[in-house]
Gaussian input, Z-matrix of N, CA and C with variables (Angstrom, degrees):
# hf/3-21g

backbone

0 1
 N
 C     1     B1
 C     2     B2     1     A1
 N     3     B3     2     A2     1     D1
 C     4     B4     3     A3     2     D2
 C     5     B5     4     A4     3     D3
 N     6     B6     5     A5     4     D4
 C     7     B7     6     A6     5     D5
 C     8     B8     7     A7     6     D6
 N     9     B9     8     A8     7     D7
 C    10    B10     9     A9     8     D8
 C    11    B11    10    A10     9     D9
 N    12    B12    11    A11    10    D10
 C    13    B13    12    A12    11    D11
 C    14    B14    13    A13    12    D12
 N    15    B15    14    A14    13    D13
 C    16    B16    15    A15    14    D14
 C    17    B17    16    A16    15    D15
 N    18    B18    17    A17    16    D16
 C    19    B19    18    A18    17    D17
 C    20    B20    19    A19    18    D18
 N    21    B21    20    A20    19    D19
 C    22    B22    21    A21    20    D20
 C    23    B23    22    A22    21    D21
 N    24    B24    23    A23    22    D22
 C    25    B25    24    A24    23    D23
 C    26    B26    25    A25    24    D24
 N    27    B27    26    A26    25    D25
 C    28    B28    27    A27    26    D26
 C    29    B29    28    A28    27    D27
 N    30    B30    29    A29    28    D28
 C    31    B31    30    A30    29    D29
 C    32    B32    31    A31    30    D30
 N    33    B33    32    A32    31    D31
 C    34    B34    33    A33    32    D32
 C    35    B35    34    A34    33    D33
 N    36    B36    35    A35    34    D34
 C    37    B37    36    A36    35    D35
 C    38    B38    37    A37    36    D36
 N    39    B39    38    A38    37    D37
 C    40    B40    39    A39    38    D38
 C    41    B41    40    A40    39    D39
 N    42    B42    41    A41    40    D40
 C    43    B43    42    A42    41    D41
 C    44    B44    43    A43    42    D42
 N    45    B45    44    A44    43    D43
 C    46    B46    45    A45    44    D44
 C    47    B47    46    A46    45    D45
 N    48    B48    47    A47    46    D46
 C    49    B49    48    A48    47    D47
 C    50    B50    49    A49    48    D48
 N    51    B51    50    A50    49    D49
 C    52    B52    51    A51    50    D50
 C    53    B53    52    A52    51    D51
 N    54    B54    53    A53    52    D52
 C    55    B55    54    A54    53    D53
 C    56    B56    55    A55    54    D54
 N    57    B57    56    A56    55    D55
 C    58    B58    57    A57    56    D56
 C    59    B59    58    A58    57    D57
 N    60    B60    59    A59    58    D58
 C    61    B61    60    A60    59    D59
 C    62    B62    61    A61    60    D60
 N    63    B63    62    A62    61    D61
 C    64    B64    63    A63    62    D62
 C    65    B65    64    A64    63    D63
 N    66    B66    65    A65    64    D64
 C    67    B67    66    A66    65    D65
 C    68    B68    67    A67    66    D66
 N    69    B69    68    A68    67    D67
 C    70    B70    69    A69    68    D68
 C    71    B71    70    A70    69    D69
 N    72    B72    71    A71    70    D70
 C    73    B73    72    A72    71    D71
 C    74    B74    73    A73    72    D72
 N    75    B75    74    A74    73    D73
 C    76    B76    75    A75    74    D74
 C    77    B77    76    A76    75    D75
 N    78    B78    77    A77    76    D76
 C    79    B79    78    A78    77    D77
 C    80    B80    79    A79    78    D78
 N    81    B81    80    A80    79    D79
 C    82    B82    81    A81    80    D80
 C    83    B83    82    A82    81    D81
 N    84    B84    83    A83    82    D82
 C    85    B85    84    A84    83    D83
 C    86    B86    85    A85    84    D84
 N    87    B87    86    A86    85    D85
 C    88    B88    87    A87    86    D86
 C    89    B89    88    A88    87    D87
 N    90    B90    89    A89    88    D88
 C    91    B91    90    A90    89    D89
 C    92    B92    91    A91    90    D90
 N    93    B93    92    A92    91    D91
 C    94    B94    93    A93    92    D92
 C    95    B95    94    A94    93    D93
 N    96    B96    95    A95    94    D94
 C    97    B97    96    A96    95    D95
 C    98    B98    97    A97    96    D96
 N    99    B99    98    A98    97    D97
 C   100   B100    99    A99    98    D98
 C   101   B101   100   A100    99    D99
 N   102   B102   101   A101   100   D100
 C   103   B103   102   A102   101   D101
 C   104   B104   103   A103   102   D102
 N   105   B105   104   A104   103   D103
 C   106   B106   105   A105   104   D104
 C   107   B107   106   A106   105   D105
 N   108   B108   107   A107   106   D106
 C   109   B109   108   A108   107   D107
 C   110   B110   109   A109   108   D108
 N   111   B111   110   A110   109   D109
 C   112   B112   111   A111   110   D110
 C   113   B113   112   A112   111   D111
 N   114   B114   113   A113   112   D112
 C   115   B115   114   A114   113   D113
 C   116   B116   115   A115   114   D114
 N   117   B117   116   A116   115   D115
 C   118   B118   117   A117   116   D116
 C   119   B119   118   A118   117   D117
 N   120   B120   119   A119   118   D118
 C   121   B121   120   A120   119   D119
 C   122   B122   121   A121   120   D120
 N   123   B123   122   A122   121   D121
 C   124   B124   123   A123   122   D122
 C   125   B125   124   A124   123   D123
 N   126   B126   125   A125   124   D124
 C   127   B127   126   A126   125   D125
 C   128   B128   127   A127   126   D126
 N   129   B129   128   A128   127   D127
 C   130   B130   129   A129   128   D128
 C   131   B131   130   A130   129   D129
 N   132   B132   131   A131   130   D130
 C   133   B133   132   A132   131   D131
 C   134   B134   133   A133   132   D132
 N   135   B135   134   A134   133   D133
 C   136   B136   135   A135   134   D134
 C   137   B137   136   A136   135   D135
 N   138   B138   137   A137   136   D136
 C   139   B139   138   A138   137   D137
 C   140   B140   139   A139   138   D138
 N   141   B141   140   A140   139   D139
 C   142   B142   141   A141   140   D140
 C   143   B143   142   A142   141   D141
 N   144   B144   143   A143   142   D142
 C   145   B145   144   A144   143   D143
 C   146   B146   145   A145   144   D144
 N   147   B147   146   A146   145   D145
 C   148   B148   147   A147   146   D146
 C   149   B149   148   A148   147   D147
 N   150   B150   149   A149   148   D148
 C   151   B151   150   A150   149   D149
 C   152   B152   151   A151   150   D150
 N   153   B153   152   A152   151   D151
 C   154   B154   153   A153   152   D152
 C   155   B155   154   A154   153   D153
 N   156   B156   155   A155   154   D154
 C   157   B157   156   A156   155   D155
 C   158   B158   157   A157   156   D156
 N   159   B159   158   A158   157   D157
 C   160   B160   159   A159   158   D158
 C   161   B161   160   A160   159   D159
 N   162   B162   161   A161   160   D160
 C   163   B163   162   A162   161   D161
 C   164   B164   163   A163   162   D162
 N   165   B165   164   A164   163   D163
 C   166   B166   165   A165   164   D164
 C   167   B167   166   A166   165   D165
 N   168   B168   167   A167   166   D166
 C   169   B169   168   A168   167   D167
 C   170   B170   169   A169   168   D168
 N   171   B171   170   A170   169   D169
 C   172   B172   171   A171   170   D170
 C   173   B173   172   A172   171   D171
 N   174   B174   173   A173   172   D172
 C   175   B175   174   A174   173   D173
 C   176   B176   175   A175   174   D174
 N   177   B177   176   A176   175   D175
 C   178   B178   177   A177   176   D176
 C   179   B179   178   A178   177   D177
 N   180   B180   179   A179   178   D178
 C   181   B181   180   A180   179   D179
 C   182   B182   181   A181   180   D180
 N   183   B183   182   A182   181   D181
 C   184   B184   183   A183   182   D182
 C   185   B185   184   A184   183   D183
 N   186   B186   185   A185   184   D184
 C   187   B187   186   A186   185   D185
 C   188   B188   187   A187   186   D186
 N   189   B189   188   A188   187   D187
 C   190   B190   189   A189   188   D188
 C   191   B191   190   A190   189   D189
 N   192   B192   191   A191   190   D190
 C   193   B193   192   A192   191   D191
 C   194   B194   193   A193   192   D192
 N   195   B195   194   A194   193   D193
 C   196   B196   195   A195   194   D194
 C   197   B197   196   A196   195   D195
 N   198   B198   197   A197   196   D196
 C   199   B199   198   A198   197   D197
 C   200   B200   199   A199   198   D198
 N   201   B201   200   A200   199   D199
 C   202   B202   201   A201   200   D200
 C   203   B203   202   A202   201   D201
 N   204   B204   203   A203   202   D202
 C   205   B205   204   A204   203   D203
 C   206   B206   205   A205   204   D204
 N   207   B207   206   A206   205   D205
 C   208   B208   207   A207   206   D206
 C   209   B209   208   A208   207   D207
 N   210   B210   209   A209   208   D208
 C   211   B211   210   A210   209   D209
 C   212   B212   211   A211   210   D210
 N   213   B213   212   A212   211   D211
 C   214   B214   213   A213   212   D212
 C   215   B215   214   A214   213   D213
 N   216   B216   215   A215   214   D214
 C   217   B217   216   A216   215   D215
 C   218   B218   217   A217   216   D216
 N   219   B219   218   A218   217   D217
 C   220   B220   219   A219   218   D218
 C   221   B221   220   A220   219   D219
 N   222   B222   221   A221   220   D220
 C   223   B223   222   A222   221   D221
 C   224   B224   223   A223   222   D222
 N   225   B225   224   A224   223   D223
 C   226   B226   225   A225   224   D224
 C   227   B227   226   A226   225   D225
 N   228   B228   227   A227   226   D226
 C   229   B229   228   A228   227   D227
 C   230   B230   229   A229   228   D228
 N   231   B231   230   A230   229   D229
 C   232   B232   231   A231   230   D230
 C   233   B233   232   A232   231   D231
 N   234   B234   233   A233   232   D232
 C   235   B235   234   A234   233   D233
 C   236   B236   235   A235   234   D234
 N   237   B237   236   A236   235   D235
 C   238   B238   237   A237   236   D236
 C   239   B239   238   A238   237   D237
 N   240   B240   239   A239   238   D238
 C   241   B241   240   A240   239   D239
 C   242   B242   241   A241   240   D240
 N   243   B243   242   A242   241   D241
 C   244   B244   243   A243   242   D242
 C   245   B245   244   A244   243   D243
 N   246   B246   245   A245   244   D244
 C   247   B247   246   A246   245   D245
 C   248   B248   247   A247   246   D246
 N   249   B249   248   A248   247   D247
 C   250   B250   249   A249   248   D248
 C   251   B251   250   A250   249   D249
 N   252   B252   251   A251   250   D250
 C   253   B253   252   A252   251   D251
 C   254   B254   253   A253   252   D252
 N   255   B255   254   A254   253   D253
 C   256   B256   255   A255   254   D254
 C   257   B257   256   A256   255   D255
 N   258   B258   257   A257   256   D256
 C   259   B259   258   A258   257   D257
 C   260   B260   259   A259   258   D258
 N   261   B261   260   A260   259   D259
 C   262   B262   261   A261   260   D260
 C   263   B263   262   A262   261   D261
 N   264   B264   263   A263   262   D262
 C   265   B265   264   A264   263   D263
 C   266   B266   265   A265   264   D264
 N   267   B267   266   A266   265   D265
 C   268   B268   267   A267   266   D266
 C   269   B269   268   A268   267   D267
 N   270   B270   269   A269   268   D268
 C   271   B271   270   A270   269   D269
 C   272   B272   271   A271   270   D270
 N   273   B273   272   A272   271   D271
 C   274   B274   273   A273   272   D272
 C   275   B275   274   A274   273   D273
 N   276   B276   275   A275   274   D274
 C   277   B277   276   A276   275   D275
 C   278   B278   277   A277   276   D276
 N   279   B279   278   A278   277   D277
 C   280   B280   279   A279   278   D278
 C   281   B281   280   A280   279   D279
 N   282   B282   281   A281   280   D280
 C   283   B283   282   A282   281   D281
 C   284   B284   283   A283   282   D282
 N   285   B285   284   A284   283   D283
 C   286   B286   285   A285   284   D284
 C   287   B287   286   A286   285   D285
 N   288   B288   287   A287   286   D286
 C   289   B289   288   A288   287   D287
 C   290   B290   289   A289   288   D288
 N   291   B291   290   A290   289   D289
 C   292   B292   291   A291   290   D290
 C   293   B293   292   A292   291   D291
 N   294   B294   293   A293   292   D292
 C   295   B295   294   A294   293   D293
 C   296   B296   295   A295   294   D294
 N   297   B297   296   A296   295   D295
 C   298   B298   297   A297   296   D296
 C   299   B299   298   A298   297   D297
 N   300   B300   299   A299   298   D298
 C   301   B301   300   A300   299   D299
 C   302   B302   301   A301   300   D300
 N   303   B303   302   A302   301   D301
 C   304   B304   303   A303   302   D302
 C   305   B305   304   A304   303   D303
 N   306   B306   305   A305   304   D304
 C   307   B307   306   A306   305   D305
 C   308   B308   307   A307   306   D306
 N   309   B309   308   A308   307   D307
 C   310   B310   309   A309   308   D308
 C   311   B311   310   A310   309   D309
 N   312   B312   311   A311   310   D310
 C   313   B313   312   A312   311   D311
 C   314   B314   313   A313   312   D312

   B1=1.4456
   B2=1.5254
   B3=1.4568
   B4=1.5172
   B5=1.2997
   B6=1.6738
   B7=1.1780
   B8=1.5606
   B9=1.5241
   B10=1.7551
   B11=1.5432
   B12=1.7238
   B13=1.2222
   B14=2.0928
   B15=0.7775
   B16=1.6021
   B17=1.4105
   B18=1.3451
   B19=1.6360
   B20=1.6562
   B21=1.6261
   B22=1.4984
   B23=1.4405
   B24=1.4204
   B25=1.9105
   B26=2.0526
   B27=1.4036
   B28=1.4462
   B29=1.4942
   B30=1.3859
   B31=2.0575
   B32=1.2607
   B33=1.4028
   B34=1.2229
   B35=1.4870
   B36=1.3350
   B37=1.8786
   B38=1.6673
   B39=1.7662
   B40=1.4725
   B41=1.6685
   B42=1.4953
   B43=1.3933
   B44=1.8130
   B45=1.2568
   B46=1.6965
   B47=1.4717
   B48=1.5705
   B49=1.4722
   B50=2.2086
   B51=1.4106
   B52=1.3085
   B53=1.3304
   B54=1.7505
   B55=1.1827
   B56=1.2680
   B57=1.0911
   B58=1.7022
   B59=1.2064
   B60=1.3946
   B61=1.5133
   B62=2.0890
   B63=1.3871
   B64=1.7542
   B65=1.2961
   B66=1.4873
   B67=1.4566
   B68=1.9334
   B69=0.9572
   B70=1.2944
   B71=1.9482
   B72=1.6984
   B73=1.6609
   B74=1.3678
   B75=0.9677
   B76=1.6198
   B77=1.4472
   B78=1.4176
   B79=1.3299
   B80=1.4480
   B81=1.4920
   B82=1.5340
   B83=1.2835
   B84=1.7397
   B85=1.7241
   B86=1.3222
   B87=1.4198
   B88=1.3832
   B89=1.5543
   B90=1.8009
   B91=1.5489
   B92=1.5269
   B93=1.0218
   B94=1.6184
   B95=1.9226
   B96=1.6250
   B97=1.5033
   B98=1.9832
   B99=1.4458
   B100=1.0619
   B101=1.5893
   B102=1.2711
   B103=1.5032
   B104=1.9663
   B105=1.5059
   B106=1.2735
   B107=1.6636
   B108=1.0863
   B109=1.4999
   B110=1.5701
   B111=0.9399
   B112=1.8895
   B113=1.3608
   B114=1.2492
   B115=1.6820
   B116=1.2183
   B117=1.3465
   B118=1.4629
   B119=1.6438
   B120=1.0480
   B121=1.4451
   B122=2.0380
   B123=1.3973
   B124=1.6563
   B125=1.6671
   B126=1.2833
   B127=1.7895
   B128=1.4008
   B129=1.0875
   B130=1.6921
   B131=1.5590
   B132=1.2543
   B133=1.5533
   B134=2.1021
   B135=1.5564
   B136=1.0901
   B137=1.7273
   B138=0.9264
   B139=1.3530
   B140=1.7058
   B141=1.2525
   B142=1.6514
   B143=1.3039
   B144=1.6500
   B145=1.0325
   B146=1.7149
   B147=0.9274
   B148=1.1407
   B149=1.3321
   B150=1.1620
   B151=1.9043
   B152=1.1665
   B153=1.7187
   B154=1.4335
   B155=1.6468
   B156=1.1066
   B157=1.7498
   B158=1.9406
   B159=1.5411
   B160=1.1497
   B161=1.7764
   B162=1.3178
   B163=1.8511
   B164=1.3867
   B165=1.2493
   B166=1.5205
   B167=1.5405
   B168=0.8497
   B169=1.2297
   B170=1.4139
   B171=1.3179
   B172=1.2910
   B173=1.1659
   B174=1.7358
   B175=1.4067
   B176=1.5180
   B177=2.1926
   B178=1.2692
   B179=1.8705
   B180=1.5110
   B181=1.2631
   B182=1.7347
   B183=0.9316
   B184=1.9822
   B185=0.9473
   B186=1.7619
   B187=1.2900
   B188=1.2037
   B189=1.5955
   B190=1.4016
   B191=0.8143
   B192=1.6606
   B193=0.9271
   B194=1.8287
   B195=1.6900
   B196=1.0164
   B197=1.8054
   B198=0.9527
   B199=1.7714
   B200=2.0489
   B201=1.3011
   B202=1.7477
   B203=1.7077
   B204=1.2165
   B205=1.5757
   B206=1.7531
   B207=1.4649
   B208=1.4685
   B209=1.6986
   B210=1.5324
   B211=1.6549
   B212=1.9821
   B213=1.3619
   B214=1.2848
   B215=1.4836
   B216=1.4226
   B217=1.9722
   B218=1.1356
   B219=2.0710
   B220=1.8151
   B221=1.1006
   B222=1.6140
   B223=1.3283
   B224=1.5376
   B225=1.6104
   B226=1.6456
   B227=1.4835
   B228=1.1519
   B229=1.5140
   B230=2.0629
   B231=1.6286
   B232=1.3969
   B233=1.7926
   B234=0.8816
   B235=1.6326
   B236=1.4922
   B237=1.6177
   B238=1.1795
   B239=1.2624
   B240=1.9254
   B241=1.2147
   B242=1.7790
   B243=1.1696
   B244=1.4808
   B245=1.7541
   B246=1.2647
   B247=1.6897
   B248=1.2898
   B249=1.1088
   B250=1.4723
   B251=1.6453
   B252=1.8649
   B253=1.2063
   B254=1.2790
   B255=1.4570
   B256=1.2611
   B257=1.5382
   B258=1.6224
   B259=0.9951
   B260=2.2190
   B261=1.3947
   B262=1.4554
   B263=1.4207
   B264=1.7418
   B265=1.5660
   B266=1.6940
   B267=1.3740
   B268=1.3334
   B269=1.3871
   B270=1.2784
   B271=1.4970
   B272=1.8943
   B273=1.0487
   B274=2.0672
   B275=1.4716
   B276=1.4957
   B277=1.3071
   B278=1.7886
   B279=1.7253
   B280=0.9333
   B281=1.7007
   B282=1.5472
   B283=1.4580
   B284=1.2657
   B285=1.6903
   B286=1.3440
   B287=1.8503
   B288=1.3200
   B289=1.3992
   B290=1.4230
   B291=0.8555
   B292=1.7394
   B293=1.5362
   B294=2.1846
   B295=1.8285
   B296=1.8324
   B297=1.2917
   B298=1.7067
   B299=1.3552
   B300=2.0429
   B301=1.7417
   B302=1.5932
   B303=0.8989
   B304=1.2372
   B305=1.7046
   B306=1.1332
   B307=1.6152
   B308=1.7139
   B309=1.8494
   B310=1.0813
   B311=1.5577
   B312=2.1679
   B313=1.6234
   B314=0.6932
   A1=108.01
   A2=118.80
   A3=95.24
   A4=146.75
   A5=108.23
   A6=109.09
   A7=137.26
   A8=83.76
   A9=99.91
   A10=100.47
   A11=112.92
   A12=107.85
   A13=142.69
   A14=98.23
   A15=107.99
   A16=121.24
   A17=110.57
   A18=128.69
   A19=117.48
   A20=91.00
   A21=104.20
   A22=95.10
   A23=117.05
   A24=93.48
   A25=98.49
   A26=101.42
   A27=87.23
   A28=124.96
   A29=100.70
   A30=97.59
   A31=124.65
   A32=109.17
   A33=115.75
   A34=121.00
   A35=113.68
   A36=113.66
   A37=85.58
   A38=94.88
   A39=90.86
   A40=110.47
   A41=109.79
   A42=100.12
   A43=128.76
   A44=93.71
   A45=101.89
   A46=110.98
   A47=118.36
   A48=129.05
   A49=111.53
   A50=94.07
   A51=101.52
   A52=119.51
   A53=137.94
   A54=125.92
   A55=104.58
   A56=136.84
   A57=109.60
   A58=130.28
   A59=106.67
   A60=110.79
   A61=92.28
   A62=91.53
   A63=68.24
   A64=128.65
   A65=123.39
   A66=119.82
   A67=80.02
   A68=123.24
   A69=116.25
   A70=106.78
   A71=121.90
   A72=103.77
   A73=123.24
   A74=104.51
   A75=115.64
   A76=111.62
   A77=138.32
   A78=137.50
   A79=110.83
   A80=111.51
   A81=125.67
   A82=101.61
   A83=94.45
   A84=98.34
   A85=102.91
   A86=106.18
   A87=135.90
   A88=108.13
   A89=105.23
   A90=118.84
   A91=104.47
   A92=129.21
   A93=122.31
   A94=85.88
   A95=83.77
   A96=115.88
   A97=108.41
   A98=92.69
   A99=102.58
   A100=115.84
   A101=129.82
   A102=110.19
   A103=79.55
   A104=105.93
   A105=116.22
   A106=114.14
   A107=124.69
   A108=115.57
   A109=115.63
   A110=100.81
   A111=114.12
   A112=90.12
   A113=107.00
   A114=114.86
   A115=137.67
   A116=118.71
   A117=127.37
   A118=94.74
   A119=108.63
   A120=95.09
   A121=101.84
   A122=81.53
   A123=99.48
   A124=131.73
   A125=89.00
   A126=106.47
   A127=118.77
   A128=101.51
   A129=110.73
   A130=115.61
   A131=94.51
   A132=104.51
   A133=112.95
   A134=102.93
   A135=112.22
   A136=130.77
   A137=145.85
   A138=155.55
   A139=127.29
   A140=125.23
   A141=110.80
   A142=106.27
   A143=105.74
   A144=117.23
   A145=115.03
   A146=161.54
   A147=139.97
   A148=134.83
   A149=73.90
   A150=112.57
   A151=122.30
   A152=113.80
   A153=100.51
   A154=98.15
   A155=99.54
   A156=129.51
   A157=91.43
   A158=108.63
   A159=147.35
   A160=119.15
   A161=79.54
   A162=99.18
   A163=124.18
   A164=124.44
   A165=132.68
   A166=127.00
   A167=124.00
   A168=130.32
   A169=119.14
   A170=134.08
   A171=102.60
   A172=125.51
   A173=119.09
   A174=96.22
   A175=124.79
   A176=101.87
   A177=123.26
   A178=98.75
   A179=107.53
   A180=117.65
   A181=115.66
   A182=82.62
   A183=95.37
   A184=86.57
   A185=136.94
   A186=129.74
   A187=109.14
   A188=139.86
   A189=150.28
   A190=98.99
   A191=168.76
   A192=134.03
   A193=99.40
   A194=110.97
   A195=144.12
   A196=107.44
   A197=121.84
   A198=136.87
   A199=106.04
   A200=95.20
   A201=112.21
   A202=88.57
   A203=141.35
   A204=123.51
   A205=104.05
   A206=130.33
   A207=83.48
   A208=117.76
   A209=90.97
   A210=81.70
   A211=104.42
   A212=129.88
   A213=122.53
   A214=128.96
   A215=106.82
   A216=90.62
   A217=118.83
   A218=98.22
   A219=102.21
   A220=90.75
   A221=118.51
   A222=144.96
   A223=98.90
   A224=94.18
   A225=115.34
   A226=93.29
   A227=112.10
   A228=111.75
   A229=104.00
   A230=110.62
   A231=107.56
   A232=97.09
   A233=115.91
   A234=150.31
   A235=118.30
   A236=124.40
   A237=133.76
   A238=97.86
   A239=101.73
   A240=113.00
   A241=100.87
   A242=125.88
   A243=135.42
   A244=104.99
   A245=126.07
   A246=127.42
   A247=91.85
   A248=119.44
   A249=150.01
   A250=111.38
   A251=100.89
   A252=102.70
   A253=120.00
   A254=127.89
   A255=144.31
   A256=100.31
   A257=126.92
   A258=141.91
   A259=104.88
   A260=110.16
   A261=109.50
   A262=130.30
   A263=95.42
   A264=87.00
   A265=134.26
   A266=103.45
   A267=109.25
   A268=107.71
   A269=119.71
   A270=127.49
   A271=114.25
   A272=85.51
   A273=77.15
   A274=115.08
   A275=103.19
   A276=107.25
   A277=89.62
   A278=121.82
   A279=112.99
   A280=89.95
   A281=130.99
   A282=123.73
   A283=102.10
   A284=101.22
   A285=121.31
   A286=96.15
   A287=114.72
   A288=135.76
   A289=114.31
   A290=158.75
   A291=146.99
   A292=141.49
   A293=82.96
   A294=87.41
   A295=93.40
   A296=126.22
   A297=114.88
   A298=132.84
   A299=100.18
   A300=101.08
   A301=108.83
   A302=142.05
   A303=161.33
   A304=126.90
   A305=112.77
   A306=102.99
   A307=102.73
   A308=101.62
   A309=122.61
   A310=107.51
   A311=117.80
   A312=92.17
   A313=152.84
   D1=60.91
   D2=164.30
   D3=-95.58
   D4=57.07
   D5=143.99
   D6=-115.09
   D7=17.03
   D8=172.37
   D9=-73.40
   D10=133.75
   D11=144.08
   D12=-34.24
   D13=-53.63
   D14=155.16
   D15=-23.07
   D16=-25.50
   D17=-168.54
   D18=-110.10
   D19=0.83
   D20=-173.58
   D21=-137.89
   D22=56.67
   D23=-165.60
   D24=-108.93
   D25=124.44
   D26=178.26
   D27=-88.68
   D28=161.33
   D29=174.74
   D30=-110.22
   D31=124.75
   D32=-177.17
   D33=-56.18
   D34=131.12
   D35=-153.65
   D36=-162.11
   D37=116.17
   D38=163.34
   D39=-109.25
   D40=-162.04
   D41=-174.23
   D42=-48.90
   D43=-36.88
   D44=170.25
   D45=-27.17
   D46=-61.17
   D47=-170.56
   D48=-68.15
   D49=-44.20
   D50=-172.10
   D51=-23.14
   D52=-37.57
   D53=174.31
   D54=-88.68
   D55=-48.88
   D56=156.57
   D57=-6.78
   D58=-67.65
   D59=-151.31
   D60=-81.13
   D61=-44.94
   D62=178.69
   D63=-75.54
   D64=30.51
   D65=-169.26
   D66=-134.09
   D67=15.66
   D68=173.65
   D69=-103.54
   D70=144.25
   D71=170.56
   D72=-61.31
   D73=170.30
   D74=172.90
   D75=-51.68
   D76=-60.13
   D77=155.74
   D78=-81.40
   D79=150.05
   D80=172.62
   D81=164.99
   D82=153.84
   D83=-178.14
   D84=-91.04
   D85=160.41
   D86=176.78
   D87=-122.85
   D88=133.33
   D89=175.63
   D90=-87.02
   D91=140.14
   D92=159.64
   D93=-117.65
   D94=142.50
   D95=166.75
   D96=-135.73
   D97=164.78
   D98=176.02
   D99=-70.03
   D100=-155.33
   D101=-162.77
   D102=152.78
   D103=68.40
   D104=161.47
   D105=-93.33
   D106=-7.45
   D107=169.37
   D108=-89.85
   D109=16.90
   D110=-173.69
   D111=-68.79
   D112=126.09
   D113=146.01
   D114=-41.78
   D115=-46.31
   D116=-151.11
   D117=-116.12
   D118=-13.48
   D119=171.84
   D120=-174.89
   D121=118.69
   D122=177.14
   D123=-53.05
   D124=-11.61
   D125=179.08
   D126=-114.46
   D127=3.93
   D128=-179.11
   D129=-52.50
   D130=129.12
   D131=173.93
   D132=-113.66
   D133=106.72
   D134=-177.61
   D135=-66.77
   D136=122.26
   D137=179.27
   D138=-55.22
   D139=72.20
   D140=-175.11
   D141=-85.55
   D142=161.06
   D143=171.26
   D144=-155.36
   D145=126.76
   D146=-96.67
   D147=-75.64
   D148=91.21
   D149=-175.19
   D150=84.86
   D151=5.34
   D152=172.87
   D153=-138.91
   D154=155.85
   D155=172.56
   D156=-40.86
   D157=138.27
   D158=-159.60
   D159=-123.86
   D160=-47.91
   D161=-160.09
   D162=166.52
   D163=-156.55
   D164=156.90
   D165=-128.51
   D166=173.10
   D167=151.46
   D168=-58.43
   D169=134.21
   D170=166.45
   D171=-73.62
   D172=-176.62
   D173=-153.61
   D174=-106.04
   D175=8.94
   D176=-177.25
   D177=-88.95
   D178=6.13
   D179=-177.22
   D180=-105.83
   D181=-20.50
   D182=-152.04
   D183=-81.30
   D184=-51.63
   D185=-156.26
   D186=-54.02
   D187=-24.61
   D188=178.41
   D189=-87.85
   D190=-35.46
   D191=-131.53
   D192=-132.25
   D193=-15.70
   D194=-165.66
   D195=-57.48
   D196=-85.38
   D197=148.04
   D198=3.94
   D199=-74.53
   D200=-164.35
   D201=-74.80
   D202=-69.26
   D203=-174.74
   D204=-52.17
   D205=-45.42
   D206=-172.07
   D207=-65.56
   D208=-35.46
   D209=-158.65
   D210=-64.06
   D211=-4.85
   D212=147.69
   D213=-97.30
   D214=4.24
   D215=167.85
   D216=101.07
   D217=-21.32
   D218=-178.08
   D219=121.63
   D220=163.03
   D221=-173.62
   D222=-159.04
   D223=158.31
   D224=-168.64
   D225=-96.51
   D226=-170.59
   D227=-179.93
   D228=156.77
   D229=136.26
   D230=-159.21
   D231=-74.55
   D232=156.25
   D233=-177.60
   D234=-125.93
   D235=148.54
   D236=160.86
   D237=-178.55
   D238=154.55
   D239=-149.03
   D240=-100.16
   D241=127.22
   D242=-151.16
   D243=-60.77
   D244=148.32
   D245=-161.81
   D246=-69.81
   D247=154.94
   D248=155.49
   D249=-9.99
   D250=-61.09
   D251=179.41
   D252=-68.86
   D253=-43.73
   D254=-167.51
   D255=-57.88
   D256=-51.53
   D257=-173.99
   D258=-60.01
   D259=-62.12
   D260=154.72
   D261=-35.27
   D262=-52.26
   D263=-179.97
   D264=-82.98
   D265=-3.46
   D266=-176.93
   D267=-166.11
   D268=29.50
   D269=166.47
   D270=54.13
   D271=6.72
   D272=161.95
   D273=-77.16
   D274=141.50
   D275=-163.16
   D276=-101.32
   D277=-55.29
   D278=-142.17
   D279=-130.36
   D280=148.79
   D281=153.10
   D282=-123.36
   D283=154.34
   D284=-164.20
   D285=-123.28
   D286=140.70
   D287=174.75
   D288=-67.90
   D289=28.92
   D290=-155.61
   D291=-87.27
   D292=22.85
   D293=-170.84
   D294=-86.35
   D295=20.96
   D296=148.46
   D297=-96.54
   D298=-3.02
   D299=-175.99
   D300=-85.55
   D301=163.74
   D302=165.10
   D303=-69.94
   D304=79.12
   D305=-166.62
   D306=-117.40
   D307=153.94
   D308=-179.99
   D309=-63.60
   D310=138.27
   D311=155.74
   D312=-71.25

């Protein structure tokens, strides 16, 4: 279904991540795990990408999705890094696919 939002979902990534994400390809999967020692928010669901931290979920997102990754460890899920323009016009670095993960209502 890609014209569900779900299929366009971006991750919140501040400068910390930025050389990451641009040394990663244009397509690649991304793990989301849970990320209960987060400070700023107890439900956070963290972003991998090969092998290292990315970003988050955001966090009007995480609360759903938060529950089902710990009690599995994380799930894979497709990734690519947002066009040129998209990235100019509103600073998303990366969108993530997630109409196959499983989230709470």
């Amino acid at each position: 279904m890609p014209d569900s939002p779900l299929a366009h979902t971006p991750v919140v990534a501040g400068l910390a991540y930025i050389e990451r994400i641009q040394r990663l390809p244009s397509r690649f999967t991304a793990t989301l795990q849970a990320d209960p020692a987060n400070r700023f928010n107890r439900a956070a669901v963290a972003v991998r990408a090969a092998g290292e931290k990315i970003g988050y979920l955001p966090p009007e997102l995480s609360r759903h999705y938060f529950d089902s990754l710990q009690a599995s460890g994380g799930v894979e899920c497709p990734a690519r890094r947002a066009p040129v323009s998209e990235r100019e016009d509103t600073g998303i670095e990366v969108l993530l696919d997630l109409t196959g993960i499983p989230c709470a209502p």
